[in-house]
TIPAKOL-417084 format. One record per residue (C-alpha): x, y, z; residue in one letter. Coordinates in nm, 4 decimals. Layout:
BEGIN
+----------+----------+----------+------+
:        x :        y :        z : code :
+----------+----------+----------+------+
:        X :        Y :        Z :    A :
...
+----------+----------+----------+------+
END
This chain:
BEGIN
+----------+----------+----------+------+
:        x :        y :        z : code :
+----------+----------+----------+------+
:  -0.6611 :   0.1445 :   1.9363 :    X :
:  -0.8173 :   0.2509 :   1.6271 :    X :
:  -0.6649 :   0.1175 :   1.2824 :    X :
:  -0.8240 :   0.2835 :   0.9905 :    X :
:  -0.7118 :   0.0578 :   0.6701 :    X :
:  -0.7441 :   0.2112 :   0.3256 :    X :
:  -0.8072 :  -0.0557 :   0.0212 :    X :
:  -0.9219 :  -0.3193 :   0.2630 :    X :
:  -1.1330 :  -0.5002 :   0.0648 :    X :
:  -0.8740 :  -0.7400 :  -0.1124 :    X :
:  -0.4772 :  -0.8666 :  -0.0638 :    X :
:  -0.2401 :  -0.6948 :   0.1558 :    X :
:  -0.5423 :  -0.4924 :   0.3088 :    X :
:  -0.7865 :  -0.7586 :   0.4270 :    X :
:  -0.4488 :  -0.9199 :   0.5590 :    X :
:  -0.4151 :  -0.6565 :   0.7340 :    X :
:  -0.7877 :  -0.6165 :   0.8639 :    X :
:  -0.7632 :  -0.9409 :   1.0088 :    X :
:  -0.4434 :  -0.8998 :   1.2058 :    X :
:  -0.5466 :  -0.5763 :   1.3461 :    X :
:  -0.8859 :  -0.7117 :   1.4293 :    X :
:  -0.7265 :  -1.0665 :   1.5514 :    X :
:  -0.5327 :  -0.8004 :   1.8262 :    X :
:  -0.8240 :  -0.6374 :   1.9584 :    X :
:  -0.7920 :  -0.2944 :   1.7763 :    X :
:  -1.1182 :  -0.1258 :   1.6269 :    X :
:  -1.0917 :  -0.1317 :   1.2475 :    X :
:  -1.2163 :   0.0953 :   1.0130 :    X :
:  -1.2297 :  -0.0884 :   0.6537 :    X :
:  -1.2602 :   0.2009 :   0.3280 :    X :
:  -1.2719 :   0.1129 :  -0.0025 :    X :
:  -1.5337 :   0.1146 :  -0.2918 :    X :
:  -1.6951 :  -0.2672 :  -0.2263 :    X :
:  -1.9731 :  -0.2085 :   0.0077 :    X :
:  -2.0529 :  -0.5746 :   0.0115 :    X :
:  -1.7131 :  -0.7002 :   0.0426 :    X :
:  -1.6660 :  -0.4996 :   0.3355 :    X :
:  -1.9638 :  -0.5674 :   0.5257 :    X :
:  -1.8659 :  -0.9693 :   0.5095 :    X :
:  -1.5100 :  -0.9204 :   0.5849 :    X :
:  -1.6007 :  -0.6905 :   0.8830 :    X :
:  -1.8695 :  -0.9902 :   0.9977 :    X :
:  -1.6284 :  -1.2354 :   0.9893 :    X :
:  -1.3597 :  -1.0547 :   1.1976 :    X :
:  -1.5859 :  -0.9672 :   1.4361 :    X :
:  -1.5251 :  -0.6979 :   1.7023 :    X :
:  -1.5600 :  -0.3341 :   1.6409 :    X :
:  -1.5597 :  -0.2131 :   1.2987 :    X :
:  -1.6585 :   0.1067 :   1.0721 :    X :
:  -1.6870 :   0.0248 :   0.7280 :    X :
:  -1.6844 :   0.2960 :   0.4407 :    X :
:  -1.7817 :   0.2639 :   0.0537 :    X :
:  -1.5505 :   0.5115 :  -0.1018 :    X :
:  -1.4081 :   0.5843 :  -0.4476 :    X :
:  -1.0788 :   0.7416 :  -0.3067 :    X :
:  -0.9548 :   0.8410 :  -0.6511 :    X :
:  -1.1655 :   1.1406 :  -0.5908 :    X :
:  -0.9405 :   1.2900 :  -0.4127 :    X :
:  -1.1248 :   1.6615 :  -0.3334 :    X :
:  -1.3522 :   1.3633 :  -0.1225 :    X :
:  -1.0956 :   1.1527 :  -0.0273 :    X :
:  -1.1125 :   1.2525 :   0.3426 :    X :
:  -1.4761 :   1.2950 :   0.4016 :    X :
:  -1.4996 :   0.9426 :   0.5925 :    X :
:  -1.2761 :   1.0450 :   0.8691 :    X :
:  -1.5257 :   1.2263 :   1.0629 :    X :
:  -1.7598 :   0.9717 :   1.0775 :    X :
:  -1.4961 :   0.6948 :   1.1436 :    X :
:  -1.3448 :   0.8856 :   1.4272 :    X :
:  -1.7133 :   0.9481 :   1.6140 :    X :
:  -1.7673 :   0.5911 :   1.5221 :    X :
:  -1.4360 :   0.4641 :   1.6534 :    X :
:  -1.2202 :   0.7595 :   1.8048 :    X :
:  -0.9308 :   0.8984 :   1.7022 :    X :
:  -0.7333 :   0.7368 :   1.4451 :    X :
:  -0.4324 :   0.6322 :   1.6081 :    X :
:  -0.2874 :   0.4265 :   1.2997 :    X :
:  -0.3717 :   0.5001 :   0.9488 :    X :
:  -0.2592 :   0.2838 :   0.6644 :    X :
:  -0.2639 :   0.3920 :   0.3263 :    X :
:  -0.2921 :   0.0609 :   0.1409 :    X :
:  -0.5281 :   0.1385 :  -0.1452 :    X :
:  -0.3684 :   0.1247 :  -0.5209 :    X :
:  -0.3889 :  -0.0229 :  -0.8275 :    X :
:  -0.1065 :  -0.1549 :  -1.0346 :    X :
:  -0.1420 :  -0.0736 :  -1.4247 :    X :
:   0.1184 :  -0.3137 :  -1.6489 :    X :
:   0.1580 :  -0.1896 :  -2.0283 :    X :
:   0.4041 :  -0.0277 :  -2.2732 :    X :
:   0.4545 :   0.3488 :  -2.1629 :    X :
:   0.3738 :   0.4322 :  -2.5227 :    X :
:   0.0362 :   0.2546 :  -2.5399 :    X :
:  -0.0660 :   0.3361 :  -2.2323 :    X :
:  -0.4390 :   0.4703 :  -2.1298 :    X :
:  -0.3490 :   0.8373 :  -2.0038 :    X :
:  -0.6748 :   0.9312 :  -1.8255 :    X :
:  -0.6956 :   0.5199 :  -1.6501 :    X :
:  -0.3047 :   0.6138 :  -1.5390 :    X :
:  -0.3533 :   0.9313 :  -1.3955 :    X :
:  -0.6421 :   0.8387 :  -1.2038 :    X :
:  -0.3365 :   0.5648 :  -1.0638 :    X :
:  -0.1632 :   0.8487 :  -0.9600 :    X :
:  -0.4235 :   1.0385 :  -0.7866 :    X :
:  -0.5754 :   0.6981 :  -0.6025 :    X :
:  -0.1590 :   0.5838 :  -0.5249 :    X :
:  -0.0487 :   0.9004 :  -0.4361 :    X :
:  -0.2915 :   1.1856 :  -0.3801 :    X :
:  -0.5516 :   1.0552 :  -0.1859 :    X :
:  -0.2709 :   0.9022 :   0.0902 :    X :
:  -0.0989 :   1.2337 :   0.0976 :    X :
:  -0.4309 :   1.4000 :   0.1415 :    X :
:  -0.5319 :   1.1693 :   0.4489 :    X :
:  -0.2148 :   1.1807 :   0.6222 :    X :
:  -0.1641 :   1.5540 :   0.5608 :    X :
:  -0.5576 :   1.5521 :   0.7560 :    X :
:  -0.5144 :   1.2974 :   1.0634 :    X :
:  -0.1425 :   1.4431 :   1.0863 :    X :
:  -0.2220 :   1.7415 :   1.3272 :    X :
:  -0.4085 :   1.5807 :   1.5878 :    X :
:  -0.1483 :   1.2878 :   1.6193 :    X :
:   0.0957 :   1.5349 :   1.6733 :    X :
:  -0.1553 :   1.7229 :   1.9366 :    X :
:  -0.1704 :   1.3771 :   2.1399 :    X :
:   0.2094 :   1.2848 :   2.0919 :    X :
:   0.1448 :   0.9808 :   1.9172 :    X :
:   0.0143 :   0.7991 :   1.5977 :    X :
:   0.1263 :   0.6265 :   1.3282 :    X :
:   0.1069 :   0.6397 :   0.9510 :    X :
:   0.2048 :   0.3414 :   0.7447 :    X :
:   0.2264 :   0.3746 :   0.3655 :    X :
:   0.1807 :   0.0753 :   0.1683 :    X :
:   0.4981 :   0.1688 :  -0.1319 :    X :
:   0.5983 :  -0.1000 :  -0.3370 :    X :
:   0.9394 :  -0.2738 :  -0.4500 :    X :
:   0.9044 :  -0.0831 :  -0.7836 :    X :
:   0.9996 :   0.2103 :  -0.5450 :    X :
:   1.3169 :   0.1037 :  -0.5649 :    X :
:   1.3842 :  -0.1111 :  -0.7934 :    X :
:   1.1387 :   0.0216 :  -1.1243 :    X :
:   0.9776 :  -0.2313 :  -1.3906 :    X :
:   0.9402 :  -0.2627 :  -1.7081 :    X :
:   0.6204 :  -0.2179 :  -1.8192 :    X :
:   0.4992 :   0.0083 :  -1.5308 :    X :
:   0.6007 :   0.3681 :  -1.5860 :    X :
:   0.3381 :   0.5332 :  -1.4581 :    X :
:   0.3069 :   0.2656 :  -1.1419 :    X :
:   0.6969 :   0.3375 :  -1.0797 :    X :
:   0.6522 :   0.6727 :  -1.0216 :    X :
:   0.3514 :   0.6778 :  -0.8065 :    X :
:   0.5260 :   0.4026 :  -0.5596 :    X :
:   0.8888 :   0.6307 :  -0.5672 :    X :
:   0.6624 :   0.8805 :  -0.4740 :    X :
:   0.4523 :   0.7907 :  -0.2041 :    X :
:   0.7903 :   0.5725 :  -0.0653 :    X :
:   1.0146 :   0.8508 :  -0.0530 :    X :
:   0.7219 :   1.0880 :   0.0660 :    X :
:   0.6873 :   0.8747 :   0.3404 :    X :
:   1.0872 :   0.7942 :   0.4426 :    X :
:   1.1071 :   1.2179 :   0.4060 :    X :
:   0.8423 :   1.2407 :   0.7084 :    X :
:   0.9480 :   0.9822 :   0.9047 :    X :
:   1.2355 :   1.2273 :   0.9495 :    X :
:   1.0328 :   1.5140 :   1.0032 :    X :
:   0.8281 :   1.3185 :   1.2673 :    X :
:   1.1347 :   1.2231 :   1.4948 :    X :
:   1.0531 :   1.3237 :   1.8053 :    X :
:   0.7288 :   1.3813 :   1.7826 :    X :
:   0.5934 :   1.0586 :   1.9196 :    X :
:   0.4481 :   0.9785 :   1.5747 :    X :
:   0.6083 :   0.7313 :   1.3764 :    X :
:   0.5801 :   0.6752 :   0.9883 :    X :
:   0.5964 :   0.3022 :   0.8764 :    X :
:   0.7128 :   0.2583 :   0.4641 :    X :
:   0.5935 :  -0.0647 :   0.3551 :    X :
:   0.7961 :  -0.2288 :   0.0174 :    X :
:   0.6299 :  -0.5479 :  -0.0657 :    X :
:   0.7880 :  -0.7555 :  -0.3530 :    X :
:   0.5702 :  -0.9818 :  -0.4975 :    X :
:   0.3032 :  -1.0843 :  -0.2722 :    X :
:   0.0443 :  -1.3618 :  -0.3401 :    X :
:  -0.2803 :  -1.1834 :  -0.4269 :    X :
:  -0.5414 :  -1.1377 :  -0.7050 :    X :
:  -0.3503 :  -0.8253 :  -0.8142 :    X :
:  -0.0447 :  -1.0059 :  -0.8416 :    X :
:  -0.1529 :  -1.2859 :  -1.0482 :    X :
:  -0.3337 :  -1.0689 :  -1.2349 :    X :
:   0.0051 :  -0.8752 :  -1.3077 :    X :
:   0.1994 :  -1.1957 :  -1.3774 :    X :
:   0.0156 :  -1.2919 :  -1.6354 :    X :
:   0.0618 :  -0.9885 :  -1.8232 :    X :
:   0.4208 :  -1.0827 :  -1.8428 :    X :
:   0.5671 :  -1.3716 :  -2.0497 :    X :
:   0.6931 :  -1.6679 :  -1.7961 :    X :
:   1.0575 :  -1.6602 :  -1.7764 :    X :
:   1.3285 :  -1.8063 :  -1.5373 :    X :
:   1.3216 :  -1.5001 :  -1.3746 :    X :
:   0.9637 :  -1.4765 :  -1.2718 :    X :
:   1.0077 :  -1.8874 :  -1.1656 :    X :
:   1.2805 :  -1.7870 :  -0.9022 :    X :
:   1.1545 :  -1.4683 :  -0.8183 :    X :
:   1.0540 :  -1.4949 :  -0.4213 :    X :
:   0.6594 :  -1.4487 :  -0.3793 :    X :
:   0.5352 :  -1.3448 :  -0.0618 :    X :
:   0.1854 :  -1.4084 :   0.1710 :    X :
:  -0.0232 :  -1.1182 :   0.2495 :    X :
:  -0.0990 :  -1.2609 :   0.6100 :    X :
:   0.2845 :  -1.3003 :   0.6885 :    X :
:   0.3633 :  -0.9418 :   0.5343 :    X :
:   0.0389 :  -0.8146 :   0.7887 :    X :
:   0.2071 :  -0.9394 :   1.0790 :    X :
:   0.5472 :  -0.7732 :   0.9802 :    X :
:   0.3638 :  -0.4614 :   0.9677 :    X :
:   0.1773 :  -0.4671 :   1.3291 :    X :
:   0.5195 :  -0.5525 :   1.4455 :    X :
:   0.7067 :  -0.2240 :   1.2140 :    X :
:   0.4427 :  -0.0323 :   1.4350 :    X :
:   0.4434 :  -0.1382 :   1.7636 :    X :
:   0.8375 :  -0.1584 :   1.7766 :    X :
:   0.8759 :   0.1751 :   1.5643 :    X :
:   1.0876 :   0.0462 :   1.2908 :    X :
:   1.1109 :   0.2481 :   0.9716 :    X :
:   1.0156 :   0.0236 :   0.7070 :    X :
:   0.9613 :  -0.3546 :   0.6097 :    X :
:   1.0541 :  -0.4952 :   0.2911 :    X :
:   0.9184 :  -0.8189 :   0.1899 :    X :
:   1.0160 :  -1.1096 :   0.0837 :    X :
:   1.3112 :  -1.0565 :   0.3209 :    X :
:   1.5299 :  -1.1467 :   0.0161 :    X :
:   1.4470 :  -0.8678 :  -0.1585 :    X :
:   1.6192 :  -0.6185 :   0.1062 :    X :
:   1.9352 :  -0.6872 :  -0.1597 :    X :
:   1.7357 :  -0.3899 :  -0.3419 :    X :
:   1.7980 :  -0.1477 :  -0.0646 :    X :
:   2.1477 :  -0.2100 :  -0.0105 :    X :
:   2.2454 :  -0.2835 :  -0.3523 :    X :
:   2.0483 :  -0.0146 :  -0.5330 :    X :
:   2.2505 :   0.0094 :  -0.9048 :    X :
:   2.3071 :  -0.3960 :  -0.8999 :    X :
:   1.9624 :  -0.4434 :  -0.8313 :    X :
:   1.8205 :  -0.2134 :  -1.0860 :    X :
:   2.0858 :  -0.3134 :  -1.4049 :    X :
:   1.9235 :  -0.6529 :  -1.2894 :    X :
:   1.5944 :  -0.5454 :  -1.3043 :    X :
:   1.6462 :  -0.4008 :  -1.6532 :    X :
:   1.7881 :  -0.6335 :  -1.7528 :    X :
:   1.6432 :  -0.9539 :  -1.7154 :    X :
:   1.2844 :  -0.8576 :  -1.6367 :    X :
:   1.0624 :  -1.0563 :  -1.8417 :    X :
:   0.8742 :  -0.8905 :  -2.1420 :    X :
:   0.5048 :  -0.7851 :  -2.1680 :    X :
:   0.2971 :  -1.0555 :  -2.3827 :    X :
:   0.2539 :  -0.9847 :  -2.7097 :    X :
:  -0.0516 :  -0.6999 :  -2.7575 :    X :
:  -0.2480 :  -0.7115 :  -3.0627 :    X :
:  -0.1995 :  -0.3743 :  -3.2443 :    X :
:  -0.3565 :  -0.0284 :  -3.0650 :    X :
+----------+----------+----------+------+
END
């Protein structure tokens, strides 16, 4: 099996490089630290590809796909994990930095699915899992721009799943709530501490990997973690008022 793993340098994704590599599949590791991958790839051993890419050029986004697949095969599972997470008031914002956001969090996995989509479908099977976020469905304050490139990939991805059925390909939507990586710390200390963020359930990026091999290989539709946070799915408008509501406040900014 060949897992090509977007963003797989860091957090979730180099969880998830070492889970699929721990169960024997071929890996293909993209994302823009050359060096980073080539030690991660050495220490999991087995048979990787590894690609330097700046995906947030998106007219390029899909050029490494030929040479993974000669490398490696065809892709039988891609997962679009690559993203950035940009915290600030919507009014101070940096527009060009944002919409580069939106073109690395939703573009560029649109683009590669939209390119390894027709031969899955020619073999009757494959799988696509999109790395969303909990901001999909229940939005932050302080990430407007973040909010809406999560809702969109999410909901991109629940909307095929649905189109898929039947096809032997299956589309995974990954929600992860706070998970304990450098992007996350970075993003909590943006925030003032509050008794919300000291309750708030946090999350390991190996557990959350193994949650997702198992989404694939038993075809469920999605995975939300922490498990506590599935309250968001279920109990959409409670979950958001909450949200608003006692979210704690961005850190005072010295004047723009």
């Amino acid at each position: 099996m060949h897992v090509a793993i977007t963003g797989a340098s860091r957090g979730i994704g180099e969880a998830l490089v070492r889970e699929y590599a721990r169960a024997g599949a071929a890996v293909t590791l993209v994302a823009r630290a050359k060096d980073r991958l080539e030690q991660l790839a050495g220490e999991v051993g087995g048979k990787t590809f590894v690609v330097a890419a700046d995906l947030t050029d998106v007219e390029h986004a899909c050029d490494w796909l030929g040479p993974a697949e000669e490398a490696l095969g065809p892709i039988d599972v891609l997962v679009n994990n690559a993203g950035v997470q940009i915290i600030a008031p919507a009014a101070r914002s940096d527009t060009e930095r944002c919409e580069d956001m939106l073109r690395l969090n939703v573009h560029t996995p649109m683009r590669l699915t939209r390119a390894v989509l027709p031969a899955m479908l020619a073999r009757k099977s494959g799988a696509i899992v999109d790395i969303s976020s909990m901001a999909a469905l229940t939005p932050m304050p302080g990430m407007y721009y973040y909010n809406a490139a999560k809702a969109a990939l999410g909901n991109a991805s629940e909307g095929l799943r649905g189109e898929l059925r039947g096809t032997g390909v299956h589309v995974v939507t990954v929600y992860p709530g706070p998970v304990d990586t450098d992007m996350a710390r970075r993003g909590y200390e943006i925030y003032e501490k509050t008794w919300a963020t000291a309750v708030s359930p946090v999350g390991n990026a190996g557990e959350l990997a193994r949650l997702v091999r198992g989404a694939v290989e038993r075809r469920r539709p999605r995975v939300i973690y922490p498990r506590t946070y599935m309250v968001a799915r279920w109990f959409p408008n409670l979950s958001r008022w909450f949200t608003a509501r006692f979210s704690p406040p961005i850190r005072q900014l010295p004047p723009a």
